[in-house]
Structure formats: C-alpha cells, structure tokens
N, C-alpha and C positions, 0 to 999 in steps of 0.2 A: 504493500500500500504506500512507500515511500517515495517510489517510480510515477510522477506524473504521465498516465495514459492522455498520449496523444493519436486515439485510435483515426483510423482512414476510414470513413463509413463507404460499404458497398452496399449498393439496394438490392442487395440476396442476406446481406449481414443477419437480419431479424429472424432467418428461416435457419439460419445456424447455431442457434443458441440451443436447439435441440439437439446437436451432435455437441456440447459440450459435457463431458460423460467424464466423472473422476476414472483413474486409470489411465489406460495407452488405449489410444487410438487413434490407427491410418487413417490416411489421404482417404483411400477408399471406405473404409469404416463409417470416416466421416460425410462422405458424397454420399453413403448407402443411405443413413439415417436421417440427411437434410432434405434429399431428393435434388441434390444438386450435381453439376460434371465437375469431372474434377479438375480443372483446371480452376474453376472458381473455388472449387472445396480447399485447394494448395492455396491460394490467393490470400483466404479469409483464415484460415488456421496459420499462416505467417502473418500476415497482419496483429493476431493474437499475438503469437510471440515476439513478435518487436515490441511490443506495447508490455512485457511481464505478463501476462495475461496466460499461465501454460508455459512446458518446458519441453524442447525436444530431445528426442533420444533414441538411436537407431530407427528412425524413419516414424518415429510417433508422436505425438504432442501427448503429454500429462499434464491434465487439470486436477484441482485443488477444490475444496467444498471456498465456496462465494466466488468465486471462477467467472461461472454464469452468469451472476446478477451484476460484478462489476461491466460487462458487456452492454446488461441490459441499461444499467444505469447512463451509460454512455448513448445508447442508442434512447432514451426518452429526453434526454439533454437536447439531441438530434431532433426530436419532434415525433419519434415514430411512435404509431397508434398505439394509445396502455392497454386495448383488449389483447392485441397480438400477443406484448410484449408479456403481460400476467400469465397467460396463457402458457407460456416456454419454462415459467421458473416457478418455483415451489416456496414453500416456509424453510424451508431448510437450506437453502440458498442465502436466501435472506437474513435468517440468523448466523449461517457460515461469515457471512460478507461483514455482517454489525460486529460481532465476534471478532472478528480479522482487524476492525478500526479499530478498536478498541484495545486491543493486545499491541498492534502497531503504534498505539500510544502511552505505553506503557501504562496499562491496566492489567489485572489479575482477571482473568475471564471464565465466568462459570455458566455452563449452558444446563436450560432444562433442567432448574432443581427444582423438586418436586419439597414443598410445605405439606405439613398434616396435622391434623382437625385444628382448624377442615383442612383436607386435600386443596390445595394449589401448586400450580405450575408458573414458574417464571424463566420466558424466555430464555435473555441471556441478563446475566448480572455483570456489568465492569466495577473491578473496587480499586480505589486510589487515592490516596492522602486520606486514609479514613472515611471515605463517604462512596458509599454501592447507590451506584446507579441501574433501577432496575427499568429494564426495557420488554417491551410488550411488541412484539414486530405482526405488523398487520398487512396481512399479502389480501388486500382487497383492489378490487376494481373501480368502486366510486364507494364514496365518503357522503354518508347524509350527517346531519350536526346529533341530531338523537345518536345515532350509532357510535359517532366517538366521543361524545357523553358518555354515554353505556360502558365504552372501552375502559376511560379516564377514571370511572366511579370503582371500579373492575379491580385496576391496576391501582388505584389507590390502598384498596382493601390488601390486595396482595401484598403491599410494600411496608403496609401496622403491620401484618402475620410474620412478616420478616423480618422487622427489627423487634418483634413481642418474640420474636425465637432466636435472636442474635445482639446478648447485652452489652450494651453501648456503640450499639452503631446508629448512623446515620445514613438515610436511604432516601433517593431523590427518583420518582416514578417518571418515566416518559414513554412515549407510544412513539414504534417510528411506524412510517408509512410508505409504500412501495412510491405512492406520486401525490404531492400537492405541490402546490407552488412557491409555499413559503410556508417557515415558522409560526405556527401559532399554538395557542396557548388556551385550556379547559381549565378553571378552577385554578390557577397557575402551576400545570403538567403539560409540561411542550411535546408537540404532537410536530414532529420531526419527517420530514423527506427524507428516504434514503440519501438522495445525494446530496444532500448537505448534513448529513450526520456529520463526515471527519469535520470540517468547519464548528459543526454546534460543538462538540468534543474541543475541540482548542478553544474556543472560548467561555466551557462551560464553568470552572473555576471564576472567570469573572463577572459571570454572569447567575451564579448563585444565588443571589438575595431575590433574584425576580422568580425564584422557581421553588414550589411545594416542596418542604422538607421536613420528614419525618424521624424522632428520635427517640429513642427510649427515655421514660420519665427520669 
C-alpha cells in the first residue's frame, strides 16, 4: 500500500477483476475466466504488476487477499458503473484491503473477532497508540440514510460490548463503505469511502475530538 498505483485503465479492465484469484494464475487461466484473448489478458495482468498490484513468477501472476478491491477502487475513481464493479468483489476483499491500510500504517490488525452474550462480530479492529478503531465494512450497492443509521446504531453497540470486554480501552466505531462521495458522519461515527480510508487513517489522530469515542468507566 506504500506504492502509489498509477494504474492505465483499459475498457476490458472491469471484466478482469474476476480473474483476480489468490494463488498463480496464467495468461490463459486468466483469459479463460474473464472471457477475454489473450493478448488483452497479458496486457491487463502486466499492467497489474507495474502498479504492485500481484507478483510474477515462472509465467504466473500471484495475488494477495485486497488484490481485487485495490483495482476496483481505482476503477470507481475512473467512473466505472458501482453495479458492475460490487458485482466482481466480495466482503472479504474488502476487509482484506481495510486490513492491509491499516497494518500498512502501522496498526495491530485483528479481523472477524467474534464478542459473546451476546454474540457479535466485528469486522476488522486497527489498534494504535491505545485507541481500537473498530470498522464495520459494508459491501453495499446504494446507501438509503435509514440503513446506515441502522448500521451506525449496530456498530455502536458493538464497540460498548468491546470495550465492556476489554479494561481500559478506548474504541472509536466507523462504517467504511464500498462508494460514497465523501466523509460523513451519523451521531458523530464516520461512515468512510473505501478510497479514502488511507487519507481518513492519516488524519485520524487529529481529527479525534470530532469522532464518537467510547471508554471504559
């Protein structure tokens, strides 16, 4: 994630994101599963690799969990349709990718710990200088204001359960989201664009006092 992607977008790029497959896999492997010739398939899976994006190695490219979404991320920057682009990537992409900023900035990253009574699950948690930020990643296609209320009321609950089960921490709730346009903010719980996550993360130390924080009494 330290590598500014300066990807080259090609108008087959979005139908590729489906041959991104952790593992090795060829040129052909990858034409078979995009449905593309291979001359484009070679084209766009180098393009991947100039950009960090996957590693080559005896005639294969190797991708990484958040792989994908860094892609996708780039191709909605681009303008390409969010149906297509949700469509290609999963929840696990998504957490792979938030996960990866987050370690990349020197965070401690814990994914999918599971709270009990009650049962909760929290995405991914980043912890650093004493304060867990816990993130709720929401792989939706559109956004009504009810629903990420819902989310924000959700993810608040979860972040009491987790500092009521871990003494003396401090814990700061945020929802990130596959696409909005900008930061905003529920109850004061920032509801985050993937691709301004790394950004929100650099500035989120000074930007503290403006954000919901929860602390053991």
């Amino acid at each position: 994630m330290n590598q500014k992607i300066k990807l080259k977008i090609y108008p087959k790029m979005v139908h590729g994101l489906s041959g991104i497959i952790q593992g090795g896999v060829s040129v052909e492997d990858f034409s078979a599963v995009t449905k593309m010739n291979l001359a484009d398939s070679k084209t766009i899976l180098e393009e991947f690799r100039k950009n960090y994006i996957g590693t080559k190695k005896d005639e294969n490219y190797y991708f990484e969990d958040g792989d994908k979404l860094k892609i996708a991320v780039k191709l909605l920057e681009k303008g390409y349709p969010i149906d297509e682009i949700s469509a290609a990537v999963d929840w696990k992409d998504f957490e792979g990718l938030t996960g990866e900023i987050l370690s990349s900035k020197n965070f401690a990253v814990i994914k999918n710990m599971i709270l009990t009574k009650p049962r909760m699950e929290i995405d991914v948690i980043g912890i650093r200088l004493g304060i867990a930020i816990l993130i709720d990643c929401k792989h939706w296609k559109r956004y009504s204001s009810s629903a990420l209320q819902t989310a924000v009321k959700k993810q608040i609950e979860r972040t009491k359960h987790y500092v009521e089960k871990t003494p003396g921490s401090m814990a700061v709730p945020v929802i990130v989201t596959l696409y909005q346009d900008k930061i905003n903010f529920i109850e004061n719980v920032p509801i985050v664009p993937i691709f301004q996550f790394s950004s929100f993360i650099d500035e989120f130390y000074g930007n503290i006092d403006q954000m919901k924080t929860i602390e053991t009494d």
